[in-house]
C-alpha positions as CSV (number, residue, x, y, z in Angstrom):
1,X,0.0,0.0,0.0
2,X,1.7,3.4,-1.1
3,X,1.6,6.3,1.8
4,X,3.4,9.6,2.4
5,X,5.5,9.4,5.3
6,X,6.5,13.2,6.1
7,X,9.4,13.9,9.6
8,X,8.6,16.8,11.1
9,X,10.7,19.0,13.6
10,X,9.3,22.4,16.2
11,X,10.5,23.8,18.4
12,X,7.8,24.5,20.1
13,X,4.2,24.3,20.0
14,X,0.4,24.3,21.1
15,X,-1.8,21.8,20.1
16,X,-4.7,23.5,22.1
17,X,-7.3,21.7,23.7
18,X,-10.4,22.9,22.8
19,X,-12.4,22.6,26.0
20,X,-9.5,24.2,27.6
21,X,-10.7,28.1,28.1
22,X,-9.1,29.6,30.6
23,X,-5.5,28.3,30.3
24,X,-4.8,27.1,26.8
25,X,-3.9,23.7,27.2
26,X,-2.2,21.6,24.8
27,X,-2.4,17.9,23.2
28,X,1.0,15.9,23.4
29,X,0.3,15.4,19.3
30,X,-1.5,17.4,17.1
31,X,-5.1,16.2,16.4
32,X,-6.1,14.6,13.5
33,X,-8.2,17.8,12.2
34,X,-4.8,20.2,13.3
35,X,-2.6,17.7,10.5
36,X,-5.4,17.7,7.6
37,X,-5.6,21.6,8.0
38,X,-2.1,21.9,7.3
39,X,-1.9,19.7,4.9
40,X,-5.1,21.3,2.9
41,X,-3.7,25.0,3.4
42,X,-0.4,23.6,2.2
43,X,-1.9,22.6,-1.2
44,X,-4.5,25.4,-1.4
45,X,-7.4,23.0,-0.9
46,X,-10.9,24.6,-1.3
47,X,-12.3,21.6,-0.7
48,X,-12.1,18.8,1.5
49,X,-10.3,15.8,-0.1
50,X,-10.6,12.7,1.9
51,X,-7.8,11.0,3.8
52,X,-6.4,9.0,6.9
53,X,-3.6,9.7,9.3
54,X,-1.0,8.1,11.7
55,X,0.5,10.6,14.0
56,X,3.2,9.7,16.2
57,X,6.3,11.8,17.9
58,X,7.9,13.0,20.8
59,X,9.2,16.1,22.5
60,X,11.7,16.9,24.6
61,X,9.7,18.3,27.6
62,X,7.0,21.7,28.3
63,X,6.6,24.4,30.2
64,X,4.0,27.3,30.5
65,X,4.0,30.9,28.8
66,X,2.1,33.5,30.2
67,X,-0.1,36.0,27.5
68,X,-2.4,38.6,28.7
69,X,-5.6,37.7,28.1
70,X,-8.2,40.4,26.8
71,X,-12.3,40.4,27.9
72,X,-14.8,42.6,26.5
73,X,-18.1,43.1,29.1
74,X,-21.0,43.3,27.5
75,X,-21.4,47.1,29.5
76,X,-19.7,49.7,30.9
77,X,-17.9,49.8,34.5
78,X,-16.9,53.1,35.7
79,X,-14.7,51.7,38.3
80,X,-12.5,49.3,36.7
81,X,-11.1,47.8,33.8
82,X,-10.4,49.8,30.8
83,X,-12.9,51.8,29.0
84,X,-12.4,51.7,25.5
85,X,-14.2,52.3,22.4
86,X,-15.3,50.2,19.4
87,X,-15.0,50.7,15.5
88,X,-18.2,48.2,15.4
89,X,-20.4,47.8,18.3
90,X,-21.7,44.9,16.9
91,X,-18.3,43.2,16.7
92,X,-16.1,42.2,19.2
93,X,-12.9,42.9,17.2
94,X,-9.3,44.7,17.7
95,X,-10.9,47.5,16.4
96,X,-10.9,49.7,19.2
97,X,-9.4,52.6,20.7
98,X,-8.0,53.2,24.8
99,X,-10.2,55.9,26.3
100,X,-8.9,55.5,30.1
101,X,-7.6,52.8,32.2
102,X,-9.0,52.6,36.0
103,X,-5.0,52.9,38.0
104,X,-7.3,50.3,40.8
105,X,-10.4,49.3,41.8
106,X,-12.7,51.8,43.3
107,X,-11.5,54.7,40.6
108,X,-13.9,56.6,38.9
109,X,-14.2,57.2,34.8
110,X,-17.0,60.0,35.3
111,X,-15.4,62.4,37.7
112,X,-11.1,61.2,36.5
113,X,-10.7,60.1,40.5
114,X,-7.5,57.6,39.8
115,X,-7.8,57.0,36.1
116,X,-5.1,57.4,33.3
117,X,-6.8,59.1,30.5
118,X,-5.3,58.1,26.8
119,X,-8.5,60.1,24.7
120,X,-10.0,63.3,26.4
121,X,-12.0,64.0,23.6
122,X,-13.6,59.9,23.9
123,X,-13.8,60.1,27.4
124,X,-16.0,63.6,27.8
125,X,-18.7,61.8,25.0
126,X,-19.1,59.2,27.4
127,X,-19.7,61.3,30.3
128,X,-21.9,63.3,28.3
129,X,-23.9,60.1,27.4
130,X,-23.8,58.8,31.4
131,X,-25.1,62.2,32.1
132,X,-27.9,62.5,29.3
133,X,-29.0,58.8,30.8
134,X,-29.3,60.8,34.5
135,X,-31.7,62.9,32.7
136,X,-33.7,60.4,31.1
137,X,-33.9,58.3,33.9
138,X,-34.4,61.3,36.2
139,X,-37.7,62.0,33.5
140,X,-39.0,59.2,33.9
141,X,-38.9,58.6,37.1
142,X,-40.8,62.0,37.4
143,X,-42.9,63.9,34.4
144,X,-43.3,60.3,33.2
145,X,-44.3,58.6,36.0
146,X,-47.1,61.1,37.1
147,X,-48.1,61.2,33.3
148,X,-49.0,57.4,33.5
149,X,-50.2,57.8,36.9
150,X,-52.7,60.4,35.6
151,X,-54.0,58.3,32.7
152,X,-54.1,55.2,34.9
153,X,-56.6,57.2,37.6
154,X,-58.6,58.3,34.5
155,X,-58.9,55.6,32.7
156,X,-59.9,53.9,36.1
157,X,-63.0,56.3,36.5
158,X,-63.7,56.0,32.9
159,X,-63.8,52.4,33.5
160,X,-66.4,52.8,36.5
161,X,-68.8,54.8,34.7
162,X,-69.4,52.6,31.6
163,X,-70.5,50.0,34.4
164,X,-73.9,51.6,34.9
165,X,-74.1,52.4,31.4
166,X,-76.4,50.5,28.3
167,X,-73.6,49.3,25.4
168,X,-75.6,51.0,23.5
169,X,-76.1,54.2,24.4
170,X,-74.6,57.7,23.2
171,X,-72.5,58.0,26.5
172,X,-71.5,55.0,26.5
173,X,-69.6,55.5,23.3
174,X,-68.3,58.9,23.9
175,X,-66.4,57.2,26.9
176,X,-64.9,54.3,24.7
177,X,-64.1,57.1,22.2
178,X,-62.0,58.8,25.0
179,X,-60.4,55.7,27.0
180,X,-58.7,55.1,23.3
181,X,-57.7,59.1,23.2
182,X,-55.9,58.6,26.3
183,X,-54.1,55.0,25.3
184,X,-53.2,56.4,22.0
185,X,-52.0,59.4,23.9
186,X,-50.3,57.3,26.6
187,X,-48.5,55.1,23.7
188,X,-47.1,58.1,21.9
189,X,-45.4,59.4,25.1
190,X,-43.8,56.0,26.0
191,X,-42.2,55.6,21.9
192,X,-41.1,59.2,22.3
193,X,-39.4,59.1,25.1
194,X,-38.0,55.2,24.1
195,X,-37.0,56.5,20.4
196,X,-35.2,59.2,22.0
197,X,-33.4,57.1,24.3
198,X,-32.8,54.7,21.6
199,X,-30.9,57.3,19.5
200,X,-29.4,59.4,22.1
201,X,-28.2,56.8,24.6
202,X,-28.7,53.4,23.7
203,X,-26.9,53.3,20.2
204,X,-24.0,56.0,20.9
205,X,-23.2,54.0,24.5
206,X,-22.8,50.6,23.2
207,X,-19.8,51.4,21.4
208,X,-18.3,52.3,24.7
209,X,-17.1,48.4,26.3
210,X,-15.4,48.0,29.4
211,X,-11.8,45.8,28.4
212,X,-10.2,44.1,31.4
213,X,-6.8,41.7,31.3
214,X,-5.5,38.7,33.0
215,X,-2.6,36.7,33.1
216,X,-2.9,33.0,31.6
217,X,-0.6,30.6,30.5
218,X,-0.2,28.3,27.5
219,X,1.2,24.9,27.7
220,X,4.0,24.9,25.2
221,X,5.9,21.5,23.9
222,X,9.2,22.2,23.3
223,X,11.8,20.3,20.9
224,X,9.4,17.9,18.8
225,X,9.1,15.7,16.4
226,X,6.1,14.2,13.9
227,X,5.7,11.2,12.1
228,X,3.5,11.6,10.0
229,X,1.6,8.9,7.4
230,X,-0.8,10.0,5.2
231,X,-2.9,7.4,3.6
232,X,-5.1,8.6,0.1
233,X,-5.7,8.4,-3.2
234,X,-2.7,8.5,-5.6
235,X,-3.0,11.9,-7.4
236,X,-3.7,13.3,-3.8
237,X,-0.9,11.9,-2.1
238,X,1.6,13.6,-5.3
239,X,-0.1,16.7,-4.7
240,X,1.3,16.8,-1.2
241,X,4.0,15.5,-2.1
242,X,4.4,18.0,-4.3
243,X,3.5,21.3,-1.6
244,X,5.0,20.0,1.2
245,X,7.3,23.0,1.5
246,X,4.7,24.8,1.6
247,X,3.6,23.8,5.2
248,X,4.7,26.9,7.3
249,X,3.3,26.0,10.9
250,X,1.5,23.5,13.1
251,X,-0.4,24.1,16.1
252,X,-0.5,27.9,16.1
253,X,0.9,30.0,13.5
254,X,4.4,31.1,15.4
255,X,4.6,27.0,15.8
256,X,7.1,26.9,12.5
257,X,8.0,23.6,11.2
258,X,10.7,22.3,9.5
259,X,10.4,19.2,7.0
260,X,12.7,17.0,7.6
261,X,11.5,14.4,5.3
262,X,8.6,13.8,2.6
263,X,9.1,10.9,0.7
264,X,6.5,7.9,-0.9
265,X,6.9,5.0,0.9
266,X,4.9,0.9,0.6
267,X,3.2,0.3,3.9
268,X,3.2,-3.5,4.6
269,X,1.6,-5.9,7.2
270,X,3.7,-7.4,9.6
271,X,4.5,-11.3,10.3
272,X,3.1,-12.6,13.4
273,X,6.4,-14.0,14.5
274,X,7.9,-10.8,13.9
275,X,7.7,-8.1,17.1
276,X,7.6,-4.6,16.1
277,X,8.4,-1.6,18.8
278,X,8.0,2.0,18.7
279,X,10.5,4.7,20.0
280,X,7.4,7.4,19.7
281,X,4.3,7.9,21.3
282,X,1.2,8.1,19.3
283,X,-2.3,8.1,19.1
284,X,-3.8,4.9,18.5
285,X,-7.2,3.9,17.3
286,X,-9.3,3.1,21.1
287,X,-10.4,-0.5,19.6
288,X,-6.8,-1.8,18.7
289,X,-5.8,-1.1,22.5
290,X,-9.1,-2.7,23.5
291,X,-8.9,-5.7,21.6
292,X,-5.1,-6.4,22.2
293,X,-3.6,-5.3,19.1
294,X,-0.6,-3.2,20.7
295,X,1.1,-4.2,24.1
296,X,2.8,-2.7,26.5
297,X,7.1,-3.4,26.0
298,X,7.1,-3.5,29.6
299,X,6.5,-7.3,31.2
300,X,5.1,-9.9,29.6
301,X,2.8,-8.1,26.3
302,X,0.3,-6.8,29.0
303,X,-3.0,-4.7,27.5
304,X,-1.6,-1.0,27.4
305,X,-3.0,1.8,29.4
306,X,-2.9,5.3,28.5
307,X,-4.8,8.6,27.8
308,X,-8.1,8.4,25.8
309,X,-8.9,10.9,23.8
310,X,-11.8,11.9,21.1
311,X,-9.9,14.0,18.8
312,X,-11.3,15.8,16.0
313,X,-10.8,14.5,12.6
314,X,-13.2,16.3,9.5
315,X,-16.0,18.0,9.6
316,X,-19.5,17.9,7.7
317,X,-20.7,21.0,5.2
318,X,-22.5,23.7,7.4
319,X,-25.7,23.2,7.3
320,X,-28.3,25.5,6.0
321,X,-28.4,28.9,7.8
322,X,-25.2,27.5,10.3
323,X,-21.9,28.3,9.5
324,X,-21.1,25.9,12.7
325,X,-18.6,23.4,11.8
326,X,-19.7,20.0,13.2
327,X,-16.3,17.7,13.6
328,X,-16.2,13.9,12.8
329,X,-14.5,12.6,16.1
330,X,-12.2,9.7,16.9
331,X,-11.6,7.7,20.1
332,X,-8.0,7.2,20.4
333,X,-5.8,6.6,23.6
334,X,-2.0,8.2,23.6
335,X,0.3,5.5,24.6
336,X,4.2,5.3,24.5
337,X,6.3,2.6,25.0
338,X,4.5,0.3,23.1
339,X,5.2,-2.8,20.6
340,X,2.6,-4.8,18.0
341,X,3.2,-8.7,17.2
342,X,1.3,-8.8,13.6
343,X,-0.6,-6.7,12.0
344,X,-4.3,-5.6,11.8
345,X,-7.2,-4.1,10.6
346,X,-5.5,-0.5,9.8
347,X,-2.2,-1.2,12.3
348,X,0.6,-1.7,9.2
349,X,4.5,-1.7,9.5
350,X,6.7,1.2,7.5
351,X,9.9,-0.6,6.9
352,X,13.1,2.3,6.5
353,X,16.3,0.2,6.5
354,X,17.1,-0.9,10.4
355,X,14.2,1.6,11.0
356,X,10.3,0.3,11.5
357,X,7.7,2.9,12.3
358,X,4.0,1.6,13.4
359,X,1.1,2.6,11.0
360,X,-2.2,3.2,12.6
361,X,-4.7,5.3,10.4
362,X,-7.2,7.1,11.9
């Protein structure tokens, strides 16, 4: 069976967890999904062409790396944080621009009380807009209020005197006539006074976004290297082949590699007499470990333990209206140390000179 078999060297990396959120933890190998990116930006793929991989590697050891982490609020707070202001309110993006920043907690951003201010012009539009909101609140709470407490009473009485009244009747209608005069009345005020806030408040404040910062850490590999097979069809495997060099990074984009090695190779099944062990660690399809396809090198070909995982491979086409990708996922467990004695259903043997690499497609 022809493969690709491409060496790979960082030095260093994040293959992030995606469930990780607040420190950005990392896989010991990149996930299936992490490789087939790669390998489809490498060749300008616009579309997904189908193929399996066999990761394996090892790296030297890891350490953390702090990075300031940056949160938008959904509001303003005048006594932290700092207050910025958006290019889009509607998007949470870099585009933004440093009003003040609160010096500790308990400053103030409406009266400067221990605040660093970076745009004077910015920051007297938002304490304009804080102090238009004190007005409108202050109306409401007042002119408003009694208003609505005025039409409430009379439509109350109104109310009261239709009770004694005949449906019917010429009186009877006039007050119907002026209950509605008053609601129409009473609904005019409240869309004034809301369209106005709208347009005066609500809009020009929600470009205004309180940004605070913490310290977080990535967990970064350091000294690595990949194994990496690639089983597919012929003119696909040529075509990486062919854009290999191409591959700038792997994990995130300041994770550079360097190919070592990208060369066709004949994948072959194994003799059962013939024991085959791995210097690497790798991931390795969950069933093959369950069903005693790859032992442990330690004692006498015990089951091997390790870490399961359900890694990402492909995903499906959005669907309709959702531009959510939905990944294809496979149970694996990361083991090291590890030998086969045969081969199996995917499990073949890539045979380099005094070199043998164990194939598992995933």
């Amino acid at each position: 069976m022809d493969a690709l078999r491409i060496i790979i060297k960082q030095n260093s990396a994040n293959y992030r967890k995606e469930e990780a959120m607040d420190n950005k933890m990392t896989y010991p190998l990149p996930p299936i999904s992490t490789i087939i990116g790669a390998i489809h930006n490498a060749c300008n793929y616009r579309e997904y062409h189908p193929m399996d991989i066999s990761i394996q590697g090892k790296y030297e050891s890891m350490h953390k790396e702090p990075y300031t982490d940056y949160c938008f609020l959904n509001r303003t707070m005048d006594d932290r944080g700092i207050l910025v202001k958006m290019a889009n309110e509607s998007m949470l993006s870099k585009g933004f621009e440093k009003v003040a920043t609160s010096k500790k907690q308990g400053s103030d951003m409406r009266t400067g009380l221990e605040i660093q201010v970076h745009n004077a012009k910015l920051l007297e539009e938002y304490r304009s807009l804080k102090n238009l909101n004190d007005e409108i609140k202050k109306f409401k709470d007042t002119r408003q209020k009694k208003f609505l407490e005025l039409t409430k009473k009379r439509k109350k009485g109104l109310s009261e005197k239709k009770k004694n009244l005949d449906k019917k009747s010429d009186k009877y209608k006039r007050i119907v006539t002026r209950e509605k005069e008053i609601k129409r009345y009473e609904n005019k005020i409240k869309t004034m006074v809301k369209e106005f806030e709208e347009e005066n408040y609500t809009k020009p404040v929600s470009r205004f976004r309180t940004l605070t910062t913490s310290l977080k850490f990535y967990e970064i590999l350091n000294n690595i290297e990949l194994v990496i097979h690639i089983r597919s069809k012929k003119e696909t495997l040529e075509d990486i082949l062919e854009n290999i060099y191409n591959l700038k990074a792997i994990g995130r984009s300041e994770d550079f590699v360097e190919v070592v090695e990208a060369k066709m190779v004949d994948i072959i099944e194994n003799d059962l007499n013939h024991k085959v062990k791995s210097e690497y660690s790798a991931y390795i399809d969950y069933e093959s470990v369950i069903n005693k396809k790859v032992y442990t090198k330690v004692g006498n070909m015990k089951r091997i333990n390790g870490t399961k995982y359900y890694i990402n491979k492909n995903y499906d086409p959005p669907l309709k209206n959702n531009n959510r990708r939905i990944f294809n996922k496979v149970k694996v467990v990361y083991i090291s140390n590890y030998l086969i004695k045969g081969t199996s259903e995917n499990i073949y043997i890539d045979s380099d000179g005094d070199k043998e690499y164990i194939v598992n497609f995933l």
